[in-house]
N, C-alpha and C positions, 0 to 999 in steps of 0.2 A: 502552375497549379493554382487551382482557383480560390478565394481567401475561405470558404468551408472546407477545402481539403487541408490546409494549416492548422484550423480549427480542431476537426476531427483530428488529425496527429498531435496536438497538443493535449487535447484531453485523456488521448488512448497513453499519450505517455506519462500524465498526469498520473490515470489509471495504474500502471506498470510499476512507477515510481512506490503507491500506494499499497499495492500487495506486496512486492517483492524486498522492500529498504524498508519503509517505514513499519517501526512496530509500538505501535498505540500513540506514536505521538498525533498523529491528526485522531485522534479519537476522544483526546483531552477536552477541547471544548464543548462535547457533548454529555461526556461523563466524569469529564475533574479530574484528577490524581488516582479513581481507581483504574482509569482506563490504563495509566501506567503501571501501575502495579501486577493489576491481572493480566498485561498483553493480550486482551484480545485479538485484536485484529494479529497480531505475530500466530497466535495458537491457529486462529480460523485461516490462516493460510502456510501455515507451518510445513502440511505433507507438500503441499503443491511448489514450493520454495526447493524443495529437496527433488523432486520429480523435475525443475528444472534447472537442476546444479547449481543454483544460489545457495551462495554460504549463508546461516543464520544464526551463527555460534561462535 
């Protein structure tokens, strides 16, 4: 596989990691403490987490 096809699966799992697990912590350096508070990023991908059988709870 050629070193952009590593590339691209790294990011796409970065990606993955991002929606699926993480809930507002990568979102803290942009917005501080309330990013944790309010979970954004958990809420804006909350239905799509359950349409693919990830636990969120």
């Amino acid at each position: 596989m050629p070193l952009w096809g590593w590339l691209v699966a790294a990011l796409l799992l970065g990606l993955l990691f991002a929606l699926l697990f993480a809930s507002g912590e990568l979102l803290v350096p942009l917005f501080g403490q309330v990013a944790e508070v309010t979970n954004y990023m958990h809420e804006f991908a909350h239905d799509g987490r359950h349409l693919l059988a990830v636990p969120c709870h």
